[in-house]
N, C-alpha and C positions, 0 to 999 in steps of 0.2 A: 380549594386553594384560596379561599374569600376569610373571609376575618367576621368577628362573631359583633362586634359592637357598631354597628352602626352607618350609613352611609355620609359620605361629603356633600356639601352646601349643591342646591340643585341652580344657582342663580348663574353657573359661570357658563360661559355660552358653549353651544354644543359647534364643533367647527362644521364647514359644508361639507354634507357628503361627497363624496368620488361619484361621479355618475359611472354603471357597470363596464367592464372590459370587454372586448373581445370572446375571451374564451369564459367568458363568467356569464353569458346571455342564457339565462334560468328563467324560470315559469316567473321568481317572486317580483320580478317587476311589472310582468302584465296584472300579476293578479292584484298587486297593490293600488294600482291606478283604473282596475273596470270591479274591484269586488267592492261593494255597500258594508262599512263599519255597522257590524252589529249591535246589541246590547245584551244578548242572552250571556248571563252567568251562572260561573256552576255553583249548583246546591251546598250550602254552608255543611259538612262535614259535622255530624253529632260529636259532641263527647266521649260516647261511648263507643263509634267504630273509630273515631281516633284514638283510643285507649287500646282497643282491639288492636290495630295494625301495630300500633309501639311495640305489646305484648309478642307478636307474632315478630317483630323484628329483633327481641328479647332471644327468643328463641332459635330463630334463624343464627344469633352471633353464637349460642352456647353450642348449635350442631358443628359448626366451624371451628370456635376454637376449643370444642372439647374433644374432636377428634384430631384436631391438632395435638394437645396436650396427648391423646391416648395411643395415636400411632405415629405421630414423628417429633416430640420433645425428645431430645435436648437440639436435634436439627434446627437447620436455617426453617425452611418450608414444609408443606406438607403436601405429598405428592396423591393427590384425591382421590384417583382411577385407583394406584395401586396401592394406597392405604399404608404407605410408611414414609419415612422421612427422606427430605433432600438434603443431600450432603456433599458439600465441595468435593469435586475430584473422584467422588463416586460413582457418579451420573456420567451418561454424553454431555461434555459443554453444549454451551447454549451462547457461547460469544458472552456479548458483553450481558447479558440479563443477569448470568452468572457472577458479576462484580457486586451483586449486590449482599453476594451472601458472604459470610465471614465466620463461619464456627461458632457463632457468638448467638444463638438461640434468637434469630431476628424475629420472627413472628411474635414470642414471646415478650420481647421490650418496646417494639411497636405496636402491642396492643394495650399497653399499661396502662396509661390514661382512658382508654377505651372503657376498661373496666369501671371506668370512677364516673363516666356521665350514662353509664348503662344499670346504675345502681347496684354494682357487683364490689361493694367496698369488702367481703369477706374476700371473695376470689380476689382482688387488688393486694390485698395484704398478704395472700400465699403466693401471688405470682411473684411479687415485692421479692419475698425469701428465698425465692429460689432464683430468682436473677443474682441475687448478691455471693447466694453458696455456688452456682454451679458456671455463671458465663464466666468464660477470660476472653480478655480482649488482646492477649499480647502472643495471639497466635502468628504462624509462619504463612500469611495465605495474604495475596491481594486485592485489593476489595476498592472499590467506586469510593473517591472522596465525597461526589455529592452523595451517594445514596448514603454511605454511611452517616455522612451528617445529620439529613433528613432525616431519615429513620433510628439509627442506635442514637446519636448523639439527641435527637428531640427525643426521641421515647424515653429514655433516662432524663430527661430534664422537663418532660411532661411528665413521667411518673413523681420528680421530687417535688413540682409544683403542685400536686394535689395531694401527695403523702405529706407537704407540712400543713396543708389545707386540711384535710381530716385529722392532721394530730393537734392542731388550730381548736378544733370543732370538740375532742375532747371524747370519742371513743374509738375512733381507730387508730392505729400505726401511732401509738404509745410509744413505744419503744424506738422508732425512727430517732436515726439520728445523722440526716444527710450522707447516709452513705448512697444512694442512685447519685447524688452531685457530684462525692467522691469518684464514683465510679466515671460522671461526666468529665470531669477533670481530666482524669487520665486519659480518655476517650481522643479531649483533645489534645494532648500535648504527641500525644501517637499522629495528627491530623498535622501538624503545624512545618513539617518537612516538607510537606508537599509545596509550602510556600515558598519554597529556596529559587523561586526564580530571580529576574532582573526587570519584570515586569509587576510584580507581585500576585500573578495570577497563577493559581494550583495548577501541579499536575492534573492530569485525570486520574490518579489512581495511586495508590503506595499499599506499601509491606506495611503490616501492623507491627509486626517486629521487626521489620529490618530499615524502615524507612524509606528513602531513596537514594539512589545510585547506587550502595552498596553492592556488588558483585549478587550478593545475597537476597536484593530484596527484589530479584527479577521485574523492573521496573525502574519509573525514574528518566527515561529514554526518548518519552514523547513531546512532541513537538505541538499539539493542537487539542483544546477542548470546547465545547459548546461554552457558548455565551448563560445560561441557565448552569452547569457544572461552575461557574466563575461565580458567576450571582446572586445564588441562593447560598447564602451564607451566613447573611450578617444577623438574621434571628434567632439564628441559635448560639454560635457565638459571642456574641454581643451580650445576648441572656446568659452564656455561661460565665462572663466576666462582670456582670453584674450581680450574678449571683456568687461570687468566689471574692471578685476584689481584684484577677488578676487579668489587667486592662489586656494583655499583648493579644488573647482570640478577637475582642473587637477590631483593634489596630490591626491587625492583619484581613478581616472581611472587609472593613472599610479600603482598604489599601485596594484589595481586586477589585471592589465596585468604584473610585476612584477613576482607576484604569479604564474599566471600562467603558465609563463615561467620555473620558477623554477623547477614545476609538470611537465614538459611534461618528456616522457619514455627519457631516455638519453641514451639507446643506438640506438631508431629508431628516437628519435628526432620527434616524434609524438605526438599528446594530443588525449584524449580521450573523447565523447561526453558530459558525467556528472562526475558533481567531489562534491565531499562533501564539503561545504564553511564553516567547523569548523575544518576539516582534513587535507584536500588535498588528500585526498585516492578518487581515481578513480572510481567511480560509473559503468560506463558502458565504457571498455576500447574499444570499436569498435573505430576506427577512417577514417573519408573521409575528403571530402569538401563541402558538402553537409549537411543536416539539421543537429541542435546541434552544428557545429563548423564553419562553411561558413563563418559570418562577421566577426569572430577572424583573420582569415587570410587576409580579407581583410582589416581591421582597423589597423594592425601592417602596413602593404607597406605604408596605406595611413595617417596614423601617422609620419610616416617619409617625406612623402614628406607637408603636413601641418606643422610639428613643426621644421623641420629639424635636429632630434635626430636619431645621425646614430645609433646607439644601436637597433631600431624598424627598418632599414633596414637590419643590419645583425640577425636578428631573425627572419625576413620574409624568407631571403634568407635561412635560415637554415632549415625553418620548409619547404621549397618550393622545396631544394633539396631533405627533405624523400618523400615528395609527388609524386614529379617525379618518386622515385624509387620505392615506393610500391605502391602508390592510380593508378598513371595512365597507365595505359595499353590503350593506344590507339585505337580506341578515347573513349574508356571507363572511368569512371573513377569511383573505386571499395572502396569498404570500407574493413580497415585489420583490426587486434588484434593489439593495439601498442603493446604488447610483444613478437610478433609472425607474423613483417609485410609481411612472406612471407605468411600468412595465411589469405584466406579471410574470411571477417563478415560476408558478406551477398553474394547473388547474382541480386540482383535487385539495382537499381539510383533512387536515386528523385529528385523531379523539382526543389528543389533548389540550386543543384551545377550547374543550367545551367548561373549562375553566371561569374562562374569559367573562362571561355573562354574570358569576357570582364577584369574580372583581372591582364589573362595574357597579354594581350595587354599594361596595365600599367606596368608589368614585362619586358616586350620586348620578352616574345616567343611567335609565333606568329605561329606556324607552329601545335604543337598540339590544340591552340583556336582555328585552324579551324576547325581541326579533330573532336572535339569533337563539338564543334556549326556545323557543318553538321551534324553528326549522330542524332542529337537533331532535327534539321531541319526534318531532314528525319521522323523520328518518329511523326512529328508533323505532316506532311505530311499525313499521314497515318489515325491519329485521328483526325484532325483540330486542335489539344489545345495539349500542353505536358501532360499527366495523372502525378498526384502526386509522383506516382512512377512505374515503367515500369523494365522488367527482361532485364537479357543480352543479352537475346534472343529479345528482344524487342514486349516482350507483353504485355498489360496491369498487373498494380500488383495492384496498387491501381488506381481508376476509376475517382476520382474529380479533376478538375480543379478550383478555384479559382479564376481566372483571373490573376495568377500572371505574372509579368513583368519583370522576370530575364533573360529570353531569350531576349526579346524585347530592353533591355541595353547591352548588348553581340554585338547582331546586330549591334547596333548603333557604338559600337566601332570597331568590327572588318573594319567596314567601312571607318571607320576615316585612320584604320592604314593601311589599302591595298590600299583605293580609289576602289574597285570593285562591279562595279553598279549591280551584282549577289546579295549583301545582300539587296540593295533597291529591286529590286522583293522578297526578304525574307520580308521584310518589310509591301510590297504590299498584302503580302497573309495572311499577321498577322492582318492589318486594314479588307481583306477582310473577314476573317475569325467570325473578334469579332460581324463585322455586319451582317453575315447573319446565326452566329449558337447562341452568346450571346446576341445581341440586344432586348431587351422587350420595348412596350410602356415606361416604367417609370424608364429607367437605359440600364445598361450592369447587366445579373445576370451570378452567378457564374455557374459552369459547374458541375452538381450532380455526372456524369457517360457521361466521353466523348465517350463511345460507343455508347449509346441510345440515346446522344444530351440531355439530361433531366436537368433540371435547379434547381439548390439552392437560396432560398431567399435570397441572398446575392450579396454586392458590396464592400469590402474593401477599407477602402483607400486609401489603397498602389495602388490601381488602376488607380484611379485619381494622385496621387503624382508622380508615377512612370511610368507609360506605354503613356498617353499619352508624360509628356515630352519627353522620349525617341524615339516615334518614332513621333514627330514633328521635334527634334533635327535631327535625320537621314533623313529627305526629307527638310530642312531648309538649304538653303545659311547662308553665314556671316552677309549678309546683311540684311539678314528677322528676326534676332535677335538684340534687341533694346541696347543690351550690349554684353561686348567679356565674350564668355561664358568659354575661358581658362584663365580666371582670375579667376577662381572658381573649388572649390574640390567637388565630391557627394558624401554624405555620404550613406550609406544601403539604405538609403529611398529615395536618389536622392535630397536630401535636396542640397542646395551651400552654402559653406563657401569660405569667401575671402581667395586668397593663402597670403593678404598681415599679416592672423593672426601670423604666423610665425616671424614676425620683432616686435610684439610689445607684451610690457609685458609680457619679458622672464624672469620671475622670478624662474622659476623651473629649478633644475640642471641639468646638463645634465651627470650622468656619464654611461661610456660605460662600462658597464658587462657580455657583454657577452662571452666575452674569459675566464672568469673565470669557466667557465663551459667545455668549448668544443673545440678543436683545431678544425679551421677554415681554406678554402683553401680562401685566398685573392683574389685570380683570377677568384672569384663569385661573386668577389662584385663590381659592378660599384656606382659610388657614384655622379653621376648625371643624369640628366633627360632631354634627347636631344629632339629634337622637330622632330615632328615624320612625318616631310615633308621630313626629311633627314636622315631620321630610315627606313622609308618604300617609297620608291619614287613612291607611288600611280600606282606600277604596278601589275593590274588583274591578268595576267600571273602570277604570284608566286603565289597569292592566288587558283585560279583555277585547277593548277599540284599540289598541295595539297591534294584539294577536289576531284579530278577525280577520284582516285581509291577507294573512299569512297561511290561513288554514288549509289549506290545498297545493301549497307552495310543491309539495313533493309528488305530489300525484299525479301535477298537470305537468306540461311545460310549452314553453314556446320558442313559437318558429323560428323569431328573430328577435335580438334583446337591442338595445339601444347601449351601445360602449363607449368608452371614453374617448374614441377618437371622432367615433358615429359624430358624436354631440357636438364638437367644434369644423363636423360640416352641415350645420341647419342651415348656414346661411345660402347654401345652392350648390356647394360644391359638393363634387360627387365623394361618397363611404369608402372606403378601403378593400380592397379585394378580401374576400372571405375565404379561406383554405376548403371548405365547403363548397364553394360556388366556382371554381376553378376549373377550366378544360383546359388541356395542352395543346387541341386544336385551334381554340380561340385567339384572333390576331391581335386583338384588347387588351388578353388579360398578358398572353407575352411582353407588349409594349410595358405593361402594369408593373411587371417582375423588374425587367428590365430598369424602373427607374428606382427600383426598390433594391437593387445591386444582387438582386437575383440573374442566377444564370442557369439554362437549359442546354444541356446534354444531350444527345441522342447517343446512346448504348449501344453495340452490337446486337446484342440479345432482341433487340426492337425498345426494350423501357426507355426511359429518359431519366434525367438523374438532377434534381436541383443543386445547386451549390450557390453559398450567398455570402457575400464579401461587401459590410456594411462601408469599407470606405469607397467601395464603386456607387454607391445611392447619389444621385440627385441632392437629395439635402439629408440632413440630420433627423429628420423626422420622418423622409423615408426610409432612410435604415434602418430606425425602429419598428416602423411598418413593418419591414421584409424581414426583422428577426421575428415579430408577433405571430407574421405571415408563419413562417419558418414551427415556429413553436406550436401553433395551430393543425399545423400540418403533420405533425409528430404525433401529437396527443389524438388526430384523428384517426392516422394509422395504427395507432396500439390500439383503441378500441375495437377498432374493424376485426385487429385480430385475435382480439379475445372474444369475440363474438361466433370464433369458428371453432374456439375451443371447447373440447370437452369439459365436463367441471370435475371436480371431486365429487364422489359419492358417500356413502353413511351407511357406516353398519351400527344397527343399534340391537343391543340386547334386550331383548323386550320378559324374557321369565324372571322367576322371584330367584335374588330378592331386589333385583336392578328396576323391573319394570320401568324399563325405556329413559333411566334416567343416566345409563353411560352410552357414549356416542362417540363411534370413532371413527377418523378419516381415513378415508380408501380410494386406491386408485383408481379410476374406472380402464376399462377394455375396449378396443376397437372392434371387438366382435362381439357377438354372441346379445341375447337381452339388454336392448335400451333401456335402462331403467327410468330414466327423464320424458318417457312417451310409451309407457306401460306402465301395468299398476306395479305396486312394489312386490317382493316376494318376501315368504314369513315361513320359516321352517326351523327345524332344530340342528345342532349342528352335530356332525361324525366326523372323526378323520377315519383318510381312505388308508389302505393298505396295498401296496406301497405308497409312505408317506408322500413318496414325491409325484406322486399320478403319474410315471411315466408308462406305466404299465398296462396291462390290463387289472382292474380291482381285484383282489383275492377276498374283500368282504362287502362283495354287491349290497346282501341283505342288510348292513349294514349303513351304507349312506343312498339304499331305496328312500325316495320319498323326503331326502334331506338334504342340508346345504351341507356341502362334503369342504373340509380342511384339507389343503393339501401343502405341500411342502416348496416353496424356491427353486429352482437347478436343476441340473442333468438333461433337461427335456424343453422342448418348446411351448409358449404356455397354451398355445391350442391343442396343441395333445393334453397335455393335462386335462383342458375342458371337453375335450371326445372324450376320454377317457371312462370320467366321472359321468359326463351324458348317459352313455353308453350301460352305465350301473344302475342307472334311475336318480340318478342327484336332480333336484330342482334349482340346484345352484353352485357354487362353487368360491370359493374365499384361499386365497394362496397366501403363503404367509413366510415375510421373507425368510433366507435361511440366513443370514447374517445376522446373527445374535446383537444383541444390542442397539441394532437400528431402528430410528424413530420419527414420525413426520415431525417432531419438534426440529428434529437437528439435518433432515436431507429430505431435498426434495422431491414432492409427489411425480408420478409418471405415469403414462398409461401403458397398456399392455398388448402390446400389439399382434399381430397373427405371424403365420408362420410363412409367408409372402404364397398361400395358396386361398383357394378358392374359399373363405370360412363360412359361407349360408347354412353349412349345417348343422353349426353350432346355436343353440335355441335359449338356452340356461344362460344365466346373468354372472357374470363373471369379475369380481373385485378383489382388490391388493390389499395386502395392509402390511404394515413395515412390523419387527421382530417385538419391538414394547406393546405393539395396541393387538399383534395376534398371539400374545403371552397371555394378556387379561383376557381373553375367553379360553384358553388354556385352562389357564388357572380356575375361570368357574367352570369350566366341564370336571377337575377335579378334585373341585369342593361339593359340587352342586349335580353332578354327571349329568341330569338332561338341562339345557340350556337352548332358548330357542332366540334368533335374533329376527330384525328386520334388514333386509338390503332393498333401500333405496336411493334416491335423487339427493332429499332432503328428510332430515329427521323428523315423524310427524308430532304432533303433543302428546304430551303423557302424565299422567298420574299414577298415583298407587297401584288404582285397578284397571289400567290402559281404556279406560272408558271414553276415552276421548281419542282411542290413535288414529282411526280415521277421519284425517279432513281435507274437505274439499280444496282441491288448489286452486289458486288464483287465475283468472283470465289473465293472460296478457296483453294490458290495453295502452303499451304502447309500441309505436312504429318505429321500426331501423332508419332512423336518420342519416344514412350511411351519404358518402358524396358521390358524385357520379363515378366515382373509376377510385380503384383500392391503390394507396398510397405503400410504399415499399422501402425501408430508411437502412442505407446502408452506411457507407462514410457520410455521403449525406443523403438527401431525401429523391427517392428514385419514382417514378409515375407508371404506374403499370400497365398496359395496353388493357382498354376495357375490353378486350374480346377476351383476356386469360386473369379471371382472378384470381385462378387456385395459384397463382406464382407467389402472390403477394408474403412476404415475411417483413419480420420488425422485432427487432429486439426493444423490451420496457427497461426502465431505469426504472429502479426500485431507489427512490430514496429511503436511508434510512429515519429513524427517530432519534430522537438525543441521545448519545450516550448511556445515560443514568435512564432515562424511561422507554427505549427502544424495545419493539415485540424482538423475539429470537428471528424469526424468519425475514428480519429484513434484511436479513446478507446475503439470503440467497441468491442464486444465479438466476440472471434473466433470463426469460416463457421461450420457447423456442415452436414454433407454428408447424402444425401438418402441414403437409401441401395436398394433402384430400380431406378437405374439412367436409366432414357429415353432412349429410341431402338435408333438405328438410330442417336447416338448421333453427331452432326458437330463437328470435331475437330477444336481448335483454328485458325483462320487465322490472317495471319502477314499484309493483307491489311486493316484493321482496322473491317474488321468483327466479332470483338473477342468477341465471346459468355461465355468466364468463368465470373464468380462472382468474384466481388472485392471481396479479402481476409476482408477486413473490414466489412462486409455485415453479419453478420447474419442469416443462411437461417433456418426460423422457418417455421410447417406448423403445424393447430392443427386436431390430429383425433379424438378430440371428440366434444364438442360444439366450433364453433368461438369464441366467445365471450369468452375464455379464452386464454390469454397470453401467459401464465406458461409454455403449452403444447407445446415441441419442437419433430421434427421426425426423424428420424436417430438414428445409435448406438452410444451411446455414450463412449466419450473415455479421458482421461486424459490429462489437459493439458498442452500442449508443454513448460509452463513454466519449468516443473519440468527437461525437456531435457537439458532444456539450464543452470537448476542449474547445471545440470552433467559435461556441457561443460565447463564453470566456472571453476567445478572443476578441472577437465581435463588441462586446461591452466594454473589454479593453480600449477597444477604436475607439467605439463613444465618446469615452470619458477623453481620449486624448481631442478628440475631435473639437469638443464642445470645451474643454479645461475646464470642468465644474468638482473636480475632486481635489479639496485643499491637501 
């Protein structure tokens, strides 16, 4: 999401960092203050294995989008695992992921420009003809205004920017004659409803043919969209009105970003992730750079330098100095309260601020991009793929990967602006990464759970648009590119717009407003765009003494971090109570709560029960205290109780012609073979007869010596696992009977016994939903012997599995747990340390932005055994991380399988109702203190 020409004047001053939070006390501050800056640099990259990896990255795009083209054109996507196309309304939805598609052959026009910097100008010209004969845009289906933007609207207007660029050049696309523009045109005038508000900000979503409100165009209705759905807009727009002549798509992106402006908190200079588009009242006031608001920030810099209106460079700069001061704590970077920036939101990142770091680059700071692209590095390191979202501790939070490609464009720039052949080895391990844990016969599939390696039928095409460009671009000369690619701006999607849009058809005014808001220091603002051969003189060294005291950031960590509040008592006054360091018997730490408008409970049950009512604190600063207290204490009990959790397991098909390269998520079992503390099992697979095992087998001989299939229903699942024992199976794989079900679309569960004695059970026993126990179906009957792996974690694999056995990681770190397990029900409950197995907590899953949200972030909150496993492994930071994705679900049934409904664990209230509280609470604040204009 970075821009191709160049970074900003490096002279304007960098603001003081935030000294760390509370719940942000991470390894990187010790290690930056006791680790010795290095000097070792990596080996300068030959020509020739930089030629090689382009070549190989050449190749990597044709396996992708030629079996796109071969098994799902004229579809949206291509569905990897099962080798045909995704098609609206065909499929189990996927919530909102689903908004992105539109009948309208999206892979196919999101990759157009892709073709023309991969050297594929033959394939650019047939992809060209066949977007004009076969897409229509004027279907009956509703679809994402950002994403449509983004992606159709820039890919038809990146294919027309380089279709007159080759017809420029005088032997390609002859015969063009602005029809991808034409096609843009309409594109938008289909877009422009959504703007009927009173604010001038889009719906989130409209009928291609029906518009909005129309009875018809089932939509029209919504009350709220992300701050990113509002704000990325005006580059394509903008560019479509420069390039047509018809001013009103600029006039209308400027109108929202305007708005937006307006709304942000004016005394932190912050926006907030949803805002109501009839209001302007703030929805959810968290704010980062990361999902919900990412291309807002980045479409303001790069508005300025496309249209040349300095107004969107001193709004960047402004909104870039609160960032500095509340979002980044190096190389973190944290989400706050706009009302309260010194207050954190969360404690956990998601994959899409790894954005951020190629941004800065177009910025000109250049020194926390690296900070923070190492620490992401590093984390990568660790799981193969960045996990959707990950703590500050750097553990998994949420488990899917998608193939997204915002690190991969980071890379590429940080590279441009240092010259340090260190990020081409970053580069090398991202190519080598996608082919030997996401490559399937028929695509790249997405990454279900980067722990277990387990695969989602899915390929985006932000994939195609975006990752491969970026990292062809980074192992690519001048010369291996058939045009100068800093003649061109990328927009979110990597799309190129000419930079010469900015000289023609300046009909929109330009006035500059934004001092009417806010006294500005001038000595931030550089007002041109130097070339960055003489911005960063391509010396390693400076990038390196950066990175060196970071290099361990994820592997180590420490005891205690020094936080924001730490800091302003050096002078002798005592630190803040630590949700950690907390007893209920303690007479201190009650007095402590107590002036922090904390209040204790005693429960019948024997627990105790916090509740915290910020206008009972002593002052304004302890209230804040007692909500950080409060939020501390949340985040510690949802760890605790992922830590008792079972995980997902992985069944991988290891014979020809998969050889270990599909992986699918499975539920594990409260009986039978541990597979997380034994070795894996590797057999071929049989279904039993009766399919449903509830029987005794009729063809023993049959699944002797093999992992047996059985069927969903009628029976309990430990009979089925006797059953199958009892034939000679070495294992056992149930397979829902609910046709159509998918871990994409409902959540995983484990499988519980039959409430008797199950020690007899020995054989390893996993789930899998009706789509992922279809594709081994399917290759038993294409391929009739088919042998898989059931394990913990998927091991590596190539062609000739030469590599499946590897060693697993020690785990060398320690449960940091607090003294006594934390319990959150309406609010935060303390659990007698003599009973831990009481302990439950429901997680808030937040989700992602609308427009770039995984599917599984709607799912329902983890719900806890209350006999969590002996012997439990605690979390390791080497990528062995055994807790459940907070999105996951863990259901198990104790009475017949064959019913849903039945979930196990105590049940408990949930955490939405905590966070109405904290609302309120922040509510208080602000009245307290009167600091919101």
């Amino acid at each position: 999401m970075s821009e191709a020409g160049g970074g900003r004047g490096s002279g304007s001053p960098v603001p003081q960092r935030a000294p760390w939070s509370l719940v942000a006390a991470t390894a990187a501050l010790c290690l930056v203050s006791a680790t010795s800056v290095g000097t070792a640099v990596a080996a300068p990259m030959s020509r020739e294995e930089k030629q090689k990896l382009g070549n190989q990255v050449l190749e990597m795009f044709d396996h992708a989008y030629g079996n796109y083209m071969e098994h799902a054109y004229p579809a949206d996507e291509l569905m990897p695992l099962t080798c045909r196309g995704r098609v609206r309304g065909q499929e189990p939805s996927r919530g909102d992921v689903d908004d992105a598609l539109g009948k309208f052959s999206l892979t196919l026009i999101d990759s157009l420009d892709t073709l023309v910097v991969l050297n594929k100008t033959k394939e650019f010209e047939e992809a060209v003809r066949k977007v004009l004969r076969d897409v229509n845009l004027d279907n009956d289906v509703v679809v994402s205004v950002f994403e449509t933007n983004i992606r159709v609207l820039g890919g038809l207007l990146g294919g027309h920017s380089l279709a007159i660029m080759l017809k420029e050049k005088g032997e390609y696309m002859q015969w063009y004659n602005d029809e991808l523009l034409q096609m843009a045109k309409q594109l938008g005038y289909k877009l422009l409803p959504a703007f009927n508000t009173t604010s001038g900000l889009p719906y989130p979503r409209i009928n291609l043919k029906f518009g909005i409100r129309k009875p018809e165009a089932r939509t029209g209705t919504e009350t709220d969209t992300c701050t990113a759905c509002a704000g990325t807009l005006i580059l394509e727009f903008a560019a479509l009105s420069r390039f047509t002549g018809a001013t009103i798509f600029e006039e209308y992106a400027r109108k929202a970003l305007d708005f937006l402006w307006e709304k942000r908190q004016r005394s932190s200079n912050l926006v907030g992730v949803t805002i109501n588009i009839h209001t302007g009242d703030w929805v959810r006031k968290d704010s980062g750079v990361g999902a919900g608001i990412d291309s807002y920030y980045e479409y303001l810099l790069k508005a300025y330098v496309l249209l040349g209106d300095d107004s969107f460079l001193e709004r960047f700069n402004t909104h870039y100095d609160a960032i500095m001061r509340y979002i980044s704590q190096p190389p973190l970077l944290l989400d706050v309260h706009i009302h309260k920036p010194m207050l954190n939101a969360r404690t956990w990142m998601d994959a899409l601020l790894a954005f951020f770091p190629g941004l800065q680059v177009l910025k000109g700071d250049i020194r926390p991009a690296i900070e923070t692209h190492e620490m992401l590095y590093q984390v990568i390191k660790k799981h193969n793929f960045l996990p959707e979202a990950f703590t500050t501790d750097f553990r998994v939070h949420w488990a899917q990967h998608p193939l997204r490609p915002e690190f991969a464009e980071s890379t590429y720039f940080l590279y441009k602006a240092t010259g340090d052949p260190y990020y081409l080895e970053v580069g090398k391990t991202l190519i080598e990464n996608l082919n030997k844990y996401a490559r399937v016969p028929c695509g790249f599939a997405a990454m279900k759970d980067v722990r277990t390696g387990s695969h989602e039928d899915r390929m985006d095409s932000f994939f195609l648009a975006e990752m491969f460009k970026y990292l062809y671009l980074l192992f690519a000369d001048k010369e291996d590119i058939i045009f100068d690619i800093e003649d061109y701006i990328f927009t979110t999607e990597a799309h190129l717009l000419p930079l010469w849009l900015s000289t023609t058809n300046q009909s929109i005014s330009k006035k500059n407003t934004t001092s009417e808001y806010t006294e500005l220091d001038d000595s931030n603002f550089d007002w041109t765009c130097p070339n960055t051969q003489i911005l960063f003189p391509n010396d390693p060294l400076y990038a390196q003494s950066i990175r060196e005291p970071l290099k361990n950031v994820v592997d180590k960590s420490c005891p205690r971090g020094i936080s924001r509040v730490e800091e302003s008592f050096r002078s002798g006054a005592k630190p803040p109570l630590r949700a950690r360091d907390f007893m209920a018997t303690n007479p201190e730490h009650l007095e402590i709560l107590k002036k922090m408008g904390v209040s204790l409970i005693h429960l019948k049950d024997g627990r105790v029960q916090l509740v915290q009512h910020a206008i009972q604190a002593a002052s304004s600063i302890d209230a804040e205290d007692g909500l950080r207290f409060m939020q501390e204490m949340i985040e510690l009990s949802s760890q605790q109780q992922k830590e008792q959790q079972l995980p997902p397991r992985a069944v991988q098909i290891v014979s020809h012609p998969f050889f270990g390269r599909v992986v699918l998520t499975a539920g594990p079992a409260q009986f039978g073979l541990d597979l997380s503390k034994h070795k894996e099992t590797r057999g071929f697979v049989a279904s039993s007869k009766p399919y449903n095992g509830c029987s005794e087998l009729t063809n023993p001989e049959a699944v002797m010596g093999k992992i047996a299939l059985i069927q969903r229903g009628q029976c309990m699942f430990a009979e089925k696992a006797r059953n199958i024992q009892n034939a000679g199976a070495i294992g056992g794989i149930v397979i829902d009977d609910n046709e159509g079900s998918s871990s994409d679309t409902a959540p995983l569960f484990q499988m519980a016994g039959d409430g008797k004695d199950t020690d007899d059970i020995k054989i390893p026993m996993l789930f899998l939903f009706s789509k992922e126990g279809s594709i081994i179906l399917d290759a038993i009957r294409e391929y009739e012997e088919v042998e898989v792996l059931l394990s913990d974690k998927a091991k590596d694999r190539d062609p000739e599995m030469e590599n499946e056995e590897q060693p697993s990681s020690e785990n060398d770190s320690q449960n940091q747990s607090a003294e006594q397990i934390i319990s959150i029900s309406q609010a935060v409950d303390l659990v007698d340390q003599e009973s831990p197995e009481e302990s439950s907590l429901n997680s808030h899953p937040e989700s992602l932005s609308p427009a770039d949200s995984d599917d599984a972030a709607s799912l329902s909150p983890s719900e806890q055994t209350s006999n969590p496993t002996e012997d439990h492994e605690t979390t390791s930071l080497d990528g062995e991380c055994t807790d459940l994705d907070n999105q996951l679900q863990e259901q198990s049934e104790t009475e017949e399988d064959s019913n849903p409904n039945v979930s196990w664990g105590k049940k408990v209230q949930p955490i939405d109702s905590i966070l109405a509280d904290w609302n309120e609470d922040i509510e208080a604040f602000e009245m307290m203190e009167k600091d919101e204009l």
